[in-house]
C-alpha positions as CSV (number, residue, x, y, z in Angstrom):
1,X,92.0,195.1,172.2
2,X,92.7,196.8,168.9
3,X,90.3,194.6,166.1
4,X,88.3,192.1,166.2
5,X,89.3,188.5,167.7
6,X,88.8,185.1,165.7
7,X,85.7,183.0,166.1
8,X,87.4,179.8,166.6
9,X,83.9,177.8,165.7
10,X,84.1,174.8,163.4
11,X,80.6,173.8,162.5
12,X,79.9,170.6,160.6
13,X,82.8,171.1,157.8
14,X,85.4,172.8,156.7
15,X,88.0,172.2,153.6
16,X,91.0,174.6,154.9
17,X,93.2,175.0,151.4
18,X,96.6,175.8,151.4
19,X,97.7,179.8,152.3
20,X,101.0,180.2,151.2
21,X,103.2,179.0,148.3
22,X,104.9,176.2,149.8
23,X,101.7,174.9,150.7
24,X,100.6,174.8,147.3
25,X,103.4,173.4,146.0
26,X,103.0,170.9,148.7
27,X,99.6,170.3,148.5
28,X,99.3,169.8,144.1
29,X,102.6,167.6,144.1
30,X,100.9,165.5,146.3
31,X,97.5,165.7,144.6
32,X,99.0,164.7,141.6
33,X,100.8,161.3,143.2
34,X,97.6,160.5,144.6
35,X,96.1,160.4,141.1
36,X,99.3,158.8,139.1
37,X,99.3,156.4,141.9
38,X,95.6,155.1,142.5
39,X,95.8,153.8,138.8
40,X,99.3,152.6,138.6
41,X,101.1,151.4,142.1
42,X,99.7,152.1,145.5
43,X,102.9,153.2,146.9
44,X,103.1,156.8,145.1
45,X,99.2,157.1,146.0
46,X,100.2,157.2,149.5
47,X,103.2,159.1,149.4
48,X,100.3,161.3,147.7
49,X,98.2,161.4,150.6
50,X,100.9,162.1,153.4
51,X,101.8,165.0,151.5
52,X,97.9,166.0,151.0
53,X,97.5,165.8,154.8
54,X,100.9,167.6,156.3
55,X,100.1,170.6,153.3
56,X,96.6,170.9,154.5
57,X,96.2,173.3,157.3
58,X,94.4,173.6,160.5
59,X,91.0,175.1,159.8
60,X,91.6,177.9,162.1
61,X,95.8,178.2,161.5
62,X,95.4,181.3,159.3
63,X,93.2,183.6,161.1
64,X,94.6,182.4,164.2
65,X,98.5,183.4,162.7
66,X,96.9,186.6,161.3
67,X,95.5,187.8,164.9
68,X,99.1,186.5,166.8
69,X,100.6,188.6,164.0
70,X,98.0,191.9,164.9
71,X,98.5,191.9,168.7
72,X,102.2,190.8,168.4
73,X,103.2,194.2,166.4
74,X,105.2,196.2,168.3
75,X,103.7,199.3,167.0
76,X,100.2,198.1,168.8
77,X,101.7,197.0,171.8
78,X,104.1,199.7,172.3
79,X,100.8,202.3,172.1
80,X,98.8,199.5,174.4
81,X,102.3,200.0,177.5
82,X,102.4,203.7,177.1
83,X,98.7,203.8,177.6
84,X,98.7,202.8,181.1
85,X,101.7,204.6,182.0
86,X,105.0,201.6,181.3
87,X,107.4,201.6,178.9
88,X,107.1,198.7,176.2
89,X,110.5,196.6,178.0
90,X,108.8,197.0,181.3
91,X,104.9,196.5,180.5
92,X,105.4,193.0,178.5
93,X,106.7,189.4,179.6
94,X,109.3,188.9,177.2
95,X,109.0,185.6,176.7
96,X,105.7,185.7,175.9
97,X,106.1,188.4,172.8
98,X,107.6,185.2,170.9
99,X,104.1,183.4,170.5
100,X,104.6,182.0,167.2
101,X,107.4,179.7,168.2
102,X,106.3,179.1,171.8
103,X,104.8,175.6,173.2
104,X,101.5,174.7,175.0
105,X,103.1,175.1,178.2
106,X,103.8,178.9,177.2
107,X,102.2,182.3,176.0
108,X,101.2,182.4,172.8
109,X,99.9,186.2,173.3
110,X,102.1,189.0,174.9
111,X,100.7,188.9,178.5
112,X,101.7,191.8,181.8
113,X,105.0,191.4,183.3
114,X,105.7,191.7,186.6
115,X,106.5,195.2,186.9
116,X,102.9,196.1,186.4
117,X,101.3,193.4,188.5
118,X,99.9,194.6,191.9
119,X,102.1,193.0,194.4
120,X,100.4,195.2,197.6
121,X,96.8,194.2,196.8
122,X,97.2,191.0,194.1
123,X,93.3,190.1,194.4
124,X,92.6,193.6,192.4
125,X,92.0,194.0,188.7
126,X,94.9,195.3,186.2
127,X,95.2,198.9,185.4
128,X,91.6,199.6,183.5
129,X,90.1,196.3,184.0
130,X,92.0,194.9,180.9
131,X,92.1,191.4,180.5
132,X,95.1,188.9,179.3
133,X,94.8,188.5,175.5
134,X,94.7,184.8,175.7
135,X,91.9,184.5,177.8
136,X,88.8,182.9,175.9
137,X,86.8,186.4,176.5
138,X,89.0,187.9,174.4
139,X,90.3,184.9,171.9
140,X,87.3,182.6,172.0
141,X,87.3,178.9,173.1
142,X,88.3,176.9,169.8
143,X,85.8,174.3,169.0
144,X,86.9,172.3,165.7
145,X,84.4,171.3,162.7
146,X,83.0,167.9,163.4
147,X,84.8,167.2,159.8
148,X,87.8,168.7,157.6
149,X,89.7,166.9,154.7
150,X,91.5,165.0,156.5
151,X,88.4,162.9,157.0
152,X,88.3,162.8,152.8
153,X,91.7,162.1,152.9
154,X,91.1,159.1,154.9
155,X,88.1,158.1,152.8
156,X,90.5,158.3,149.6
157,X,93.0,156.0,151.2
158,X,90.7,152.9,152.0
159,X,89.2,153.8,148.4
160,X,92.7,153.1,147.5
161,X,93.6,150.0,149.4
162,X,90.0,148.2,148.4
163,X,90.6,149.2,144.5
164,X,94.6,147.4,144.5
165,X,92.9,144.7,146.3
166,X,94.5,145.2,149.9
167,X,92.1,144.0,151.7
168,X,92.4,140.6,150.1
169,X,96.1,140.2,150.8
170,X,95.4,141.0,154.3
171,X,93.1,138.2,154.2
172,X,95.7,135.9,152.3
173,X,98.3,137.0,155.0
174,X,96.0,136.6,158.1
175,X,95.4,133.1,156.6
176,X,99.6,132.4,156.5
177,X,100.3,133.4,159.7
178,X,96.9,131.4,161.1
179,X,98.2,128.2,159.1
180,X,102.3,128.9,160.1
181,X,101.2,129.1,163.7
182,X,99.6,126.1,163.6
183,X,102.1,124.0,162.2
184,X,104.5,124.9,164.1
185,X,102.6,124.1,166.7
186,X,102.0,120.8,165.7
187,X,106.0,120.7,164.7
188,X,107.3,121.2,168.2
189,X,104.1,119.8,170.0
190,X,105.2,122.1,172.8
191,X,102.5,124.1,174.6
192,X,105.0,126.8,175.6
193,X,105.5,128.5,171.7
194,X,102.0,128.6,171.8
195,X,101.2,130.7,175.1
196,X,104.3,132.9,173.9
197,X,102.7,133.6,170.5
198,X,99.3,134.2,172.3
199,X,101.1,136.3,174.7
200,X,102.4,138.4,172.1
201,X,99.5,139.2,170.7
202,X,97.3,139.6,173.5
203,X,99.8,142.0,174.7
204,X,99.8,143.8,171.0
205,X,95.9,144.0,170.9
206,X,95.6,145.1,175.0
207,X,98.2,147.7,174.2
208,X,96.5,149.1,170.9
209,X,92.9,148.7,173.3
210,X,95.0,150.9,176.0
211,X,96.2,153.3,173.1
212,X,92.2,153.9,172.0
213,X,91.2,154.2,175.6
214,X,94.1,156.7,175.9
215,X,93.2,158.8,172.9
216,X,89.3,158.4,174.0
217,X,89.8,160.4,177.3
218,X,92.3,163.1,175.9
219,X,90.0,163.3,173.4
220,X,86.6,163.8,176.0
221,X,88.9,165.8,178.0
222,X,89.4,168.0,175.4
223,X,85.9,168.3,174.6
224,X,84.7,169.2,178.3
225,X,87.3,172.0,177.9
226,X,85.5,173.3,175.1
227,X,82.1,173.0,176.1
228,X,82.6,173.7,180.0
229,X,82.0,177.8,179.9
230,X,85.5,179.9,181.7
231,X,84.4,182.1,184.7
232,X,86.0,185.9,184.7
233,X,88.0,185.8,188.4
234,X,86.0,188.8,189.4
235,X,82.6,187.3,189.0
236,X,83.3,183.5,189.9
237,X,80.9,181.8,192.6
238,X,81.5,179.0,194.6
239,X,81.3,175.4,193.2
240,X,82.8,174.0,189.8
241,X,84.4,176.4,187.8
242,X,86.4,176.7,184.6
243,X,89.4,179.6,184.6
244,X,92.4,180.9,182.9
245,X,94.6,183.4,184.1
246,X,98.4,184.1,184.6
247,X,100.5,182.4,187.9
248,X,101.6,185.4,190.3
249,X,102.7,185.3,193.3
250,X,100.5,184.9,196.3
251,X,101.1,186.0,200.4
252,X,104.2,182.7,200.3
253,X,105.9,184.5,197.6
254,X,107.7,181.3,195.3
255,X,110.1,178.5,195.8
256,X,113.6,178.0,194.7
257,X,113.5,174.4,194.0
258,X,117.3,172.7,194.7
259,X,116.7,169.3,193.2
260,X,117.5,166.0,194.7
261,X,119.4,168.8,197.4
262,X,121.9,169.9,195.0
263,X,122.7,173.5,194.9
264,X,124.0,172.9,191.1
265,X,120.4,171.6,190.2
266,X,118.0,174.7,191.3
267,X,115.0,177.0,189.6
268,X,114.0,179.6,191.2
269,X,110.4,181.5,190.9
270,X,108.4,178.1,190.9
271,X,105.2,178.3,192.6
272,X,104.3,174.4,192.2
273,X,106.8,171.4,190.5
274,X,107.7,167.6,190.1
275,X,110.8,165.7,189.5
276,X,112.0,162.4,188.9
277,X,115.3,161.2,189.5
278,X,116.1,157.9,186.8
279,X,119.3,155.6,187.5
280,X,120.3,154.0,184.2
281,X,122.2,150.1,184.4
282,X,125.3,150.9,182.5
283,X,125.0,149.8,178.8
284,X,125.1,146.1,179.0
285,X,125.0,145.2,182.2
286,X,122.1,143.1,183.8
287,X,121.0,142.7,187.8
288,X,123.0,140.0,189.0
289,X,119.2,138.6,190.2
290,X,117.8,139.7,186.5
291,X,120.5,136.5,185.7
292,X,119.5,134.4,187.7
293,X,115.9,134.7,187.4
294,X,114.8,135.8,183.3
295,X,111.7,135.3,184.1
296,X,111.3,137.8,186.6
297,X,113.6,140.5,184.8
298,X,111.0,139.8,182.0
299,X,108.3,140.7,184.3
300,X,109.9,144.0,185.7
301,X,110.0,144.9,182.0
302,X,106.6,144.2,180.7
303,X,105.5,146.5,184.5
304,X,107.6,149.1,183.3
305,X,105.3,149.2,179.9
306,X,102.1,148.8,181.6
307,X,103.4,151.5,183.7
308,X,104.3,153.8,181.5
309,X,100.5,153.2,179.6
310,X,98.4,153.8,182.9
311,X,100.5,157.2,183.5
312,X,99.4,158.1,179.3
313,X,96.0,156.7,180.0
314,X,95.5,159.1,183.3
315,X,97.1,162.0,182.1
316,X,99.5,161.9,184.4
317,X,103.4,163.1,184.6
318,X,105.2,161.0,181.7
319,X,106.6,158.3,183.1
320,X,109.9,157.4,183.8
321,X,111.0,154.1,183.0
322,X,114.1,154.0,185.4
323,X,112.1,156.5,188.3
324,X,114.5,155.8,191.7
325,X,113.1,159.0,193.2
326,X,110.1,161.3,193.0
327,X,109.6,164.7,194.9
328,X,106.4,167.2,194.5
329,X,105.5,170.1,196.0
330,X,104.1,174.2,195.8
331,X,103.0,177.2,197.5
332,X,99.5,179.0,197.4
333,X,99.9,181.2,194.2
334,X,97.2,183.5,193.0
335,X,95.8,183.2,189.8
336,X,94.9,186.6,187.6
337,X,93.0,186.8,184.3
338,X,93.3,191.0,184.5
339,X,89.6,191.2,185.7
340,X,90.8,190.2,189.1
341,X,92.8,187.4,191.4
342,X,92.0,184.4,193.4
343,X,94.4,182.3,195.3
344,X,95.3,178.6,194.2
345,X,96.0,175.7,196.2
346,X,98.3,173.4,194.0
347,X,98.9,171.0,197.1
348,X,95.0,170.3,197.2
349,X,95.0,169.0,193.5
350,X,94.8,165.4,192.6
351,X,96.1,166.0,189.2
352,X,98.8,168.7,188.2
353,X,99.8,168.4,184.1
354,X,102.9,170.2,183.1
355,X,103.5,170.0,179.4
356,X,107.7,170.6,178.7
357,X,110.6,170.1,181.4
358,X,112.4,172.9,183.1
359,X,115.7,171.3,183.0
360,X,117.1,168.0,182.4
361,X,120.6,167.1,184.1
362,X,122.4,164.0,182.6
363,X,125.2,163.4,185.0
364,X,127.1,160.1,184.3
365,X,123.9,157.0,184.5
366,X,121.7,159.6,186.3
367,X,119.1,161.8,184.9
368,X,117.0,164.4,187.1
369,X,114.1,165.8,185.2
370,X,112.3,169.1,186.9
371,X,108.9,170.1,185.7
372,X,107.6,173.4,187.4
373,X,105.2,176.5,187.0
374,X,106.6,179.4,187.1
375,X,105.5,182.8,188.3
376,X,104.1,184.6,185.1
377,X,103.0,181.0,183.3
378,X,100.0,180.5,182.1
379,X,97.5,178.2,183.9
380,X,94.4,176.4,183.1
381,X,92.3,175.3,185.9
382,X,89.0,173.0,186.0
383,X,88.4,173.0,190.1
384,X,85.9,174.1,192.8
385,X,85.8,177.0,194.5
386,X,85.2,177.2,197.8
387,X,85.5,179.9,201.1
388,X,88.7,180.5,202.6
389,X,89.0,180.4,206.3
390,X,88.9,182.9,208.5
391,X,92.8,182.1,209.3
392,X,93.8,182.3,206.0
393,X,91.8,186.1,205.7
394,X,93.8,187.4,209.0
395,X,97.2,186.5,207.6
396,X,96.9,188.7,204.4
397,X,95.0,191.6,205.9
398,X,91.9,191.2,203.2
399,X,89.9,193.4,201.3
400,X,86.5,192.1,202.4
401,X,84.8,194.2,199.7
402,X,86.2,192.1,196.8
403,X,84.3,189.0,196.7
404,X,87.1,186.8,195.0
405,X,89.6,187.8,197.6
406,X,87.7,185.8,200.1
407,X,87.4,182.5,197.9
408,X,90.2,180.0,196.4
409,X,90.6,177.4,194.3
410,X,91.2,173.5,194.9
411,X,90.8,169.9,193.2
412,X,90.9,167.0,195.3
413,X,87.7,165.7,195.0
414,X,86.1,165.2,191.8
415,X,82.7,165.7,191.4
416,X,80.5,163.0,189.2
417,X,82.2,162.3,185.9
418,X,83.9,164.9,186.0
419,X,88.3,165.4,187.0
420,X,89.5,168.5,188.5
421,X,92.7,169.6,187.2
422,X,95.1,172.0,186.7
423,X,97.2,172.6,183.8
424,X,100.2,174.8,182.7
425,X,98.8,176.2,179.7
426,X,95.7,178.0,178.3
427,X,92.5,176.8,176.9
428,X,94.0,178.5,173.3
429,X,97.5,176.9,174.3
430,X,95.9,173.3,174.3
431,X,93.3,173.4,171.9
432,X,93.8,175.7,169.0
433,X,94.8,173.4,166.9
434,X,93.2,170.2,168.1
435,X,90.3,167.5,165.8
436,X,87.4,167.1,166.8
437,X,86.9,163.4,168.3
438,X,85.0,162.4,165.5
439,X,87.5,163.0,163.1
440,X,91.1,161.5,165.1
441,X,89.1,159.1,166.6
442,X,85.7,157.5,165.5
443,X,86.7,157.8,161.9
444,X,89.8,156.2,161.6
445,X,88.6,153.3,164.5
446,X,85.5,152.9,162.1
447,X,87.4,153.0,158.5
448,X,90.0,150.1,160.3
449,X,87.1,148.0,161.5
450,X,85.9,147.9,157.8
451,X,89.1,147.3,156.3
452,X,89.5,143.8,159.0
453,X,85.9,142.8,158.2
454,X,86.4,142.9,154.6
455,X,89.9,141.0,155.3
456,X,88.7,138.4,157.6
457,X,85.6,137.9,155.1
């Protein structure tokens, strides 16, 4: 590659100032609310501070913008086609030359089309041995600084709420709704309110103890991402492995999908997917049983929520509230990082994230939602690699000599504290422009828990 990629390394801090001019002007407006507002009304101060936190940028936003911008020119990447023999329409996936407005899901650098993939011998390298731009040999795995100013930020705002005295009308309003509770429990001398106000609350704090727990594991996740070091295809050995690489199509080709079997609902070049079919009540209207029973309809609610938390908690599919039909499925595919190519098996995953729908049909109180990867996405995969059998070798006619050709990739089975998974996105895709867990996390938890002590005390 033409210059010299970003070292996406944090350390223990870093104060990332504003780069451009609405930033600044961002950024000092809200600087100067903070100020006005600490001395004279706590409102403005915060104000302040929301707009010192959406004006401050990512530590690594500029140089990360400045190298999309590099290998995005066309100048570059018209020199980098004609180079190994392609014109610039044919050599590039054209949605990937949009990178600066693309999602996690999505390339973020310009990656091979597939009129220069190797369709008679897929396990081979590319054309010189040149790998994808995105890949962390070539970008380098983001790790964020343990602490940036959002953390002083978050220090200024409970410096903030203790000098107006906050804390102590917490306290004065904990004490209100302890005293209110109890008279009214006296007032009615009726069990019942009680175990619903409990209720609510224990439902409140179990779903802000979920929400942590939630935030914990992405967080963790994330952080095993970082630290776990990716494998180049071509050198990969069997066991636990860490790789990134583009989704092309392996000896079963790729699927068009015709969801819920209609031919108006289809996607074609999908090599694994998911979707959910949801029937909506009409607006209004209430099971005839929901009716007769409140309680019950009550309880099919509060599942739904409890649902829809385990499927955040997991990492699993987003869940769908009014799900009446579920369908999954996929094709070997093989994945290629440019050094070489080794075949996937999506159906022998336990866990399969997709980040943005395919499609979404609304038709009258029905909605099908398709999520897929594609031939030519990017994917992400934390699995085990193991040998293929000698089936599997006689179908496709293998190259014995490449030692990658005669392996692939699955995830059923985790291995101790540890989940398998695989991902549509990159390790760049899904982490540039993450916190570390210190700072979203540990912090925040750890400035709340004050703020309550001080309160109840």
């Amino acid at each position: 590659m033409d210059g010299k990629a970003p070292e996406l390394r944090g350390g223990f801090f870093i104060a990332s100032l504003p780069y451009t001019q609405e930033m600044w002007i961002g950024w000092s407006l809200g600087a100067l609310l903070y100020v006005f507002g600490f001395f004279f009304s706590p409102f403005w101060a915060l104000c302040g501070l929301l707009l010192l936190i959406f004006n401050t940028p990512h530590p690594f936003a500029r140089e990360l913008e400045q190298f999309k911008e590099k290998v995005s020119d066309e100048k570059f990447l018209h020199t980098y086609a004609e180079e190994r023999g392609h014109s610039f329409e044919k050599y590039w996936l054209p949605k990937s030359l949009d990178g600066l407005k693309n999602n996690a899901g999505e390339w973020h650098f310009p990656t091979p089309s597939k009129h220069v993939w190797n369709l008679k011998e897929p396990y081979v390298e590319d054309q010189e041995g040149s790998l994808l731009f995105e890949h962390p040999f070539m970008v380098g795995p983001p790790k964020p600084p343990l602490f940036t100013l959002r953390a002083v930020y978050f220090s200024l705002g409970l410096l903030m709420l203790q000098y107006w005295g906050a804390v102590s009308v917490f306290k004065y309003h904990l004490d209100t709704t302890v005293a209110i509770f109890v008279f009214l429990m006296e007032f009615t001398s009726s069990p019942i309110f009680g175990i619903a106000f409990g209720s609510v609350i224990v439902l409140s704090l179990l779903y802000f103890f979920i929400f942590f727990l939630s935030s914990l594991s992405k967080s963790i996740g994330n952080m095993e991402m970082i630290e776990m070091q990716t494998s180049l295809v071509s050198s990969a050995l069997v066991g636990e492995v860490e790789l990134i690489g583009q989704a092309r199509p392996g000896p079963h080709g790729a699927l068009k999908i015709f969801v819920d079997d209609n031919p108006a609902m289809s996607c074609e070049n999908i090599v694994c997917y998911e979707w959910v079919r949801e029937d909506f009540p009409a607006q209004g209207d209430m099971p005839i049983w929901a009716t007769r029973n409140f309680f019950m309809y009550g309880v099919g609610k509060i599942y739904s929520v409890f649902n829809l938390m385990y499927h955040h908690v997991f990492n699993l599919i987003k869940s769908h509230t009014h799900e009446s039909a579920r369908q999954s499925g996929g094709v070997p595919f093989i994945l290629h990082d440019g050094s070489g190519g080794m075949r996937v098996e999506p159906s022998m995953f336990k866990r399969v994230h997709y980040q943005v729908p395919l499609n979404v049909w609304d038709i009258g109180s029905t909605r099908w939602t398709l999520y897929g990867l594609r031939l030519g996405d990017p994917v992400y995969i934390h699995g085990e690699i193991t040998t293929r059998s000698e089936e599997e070798l006689s179908e496709e006619k293998i190259d014995e000599t490449l030692s990658n050709s005669l392996l692939k990739v699955i995830g059923n089975e985790d291995p101790p504290g540890k989940e398998l998974i695989l991902i549509q996105g990159t390790e760049y895709s899904i982490l540039a422009y993450a916190y570390s867990l210190m700072e979203t996390l540990y912090l925040p938890v750890f400035y709340l828990t004050v703020f309550f002590i001080l309160g109840i005390v």
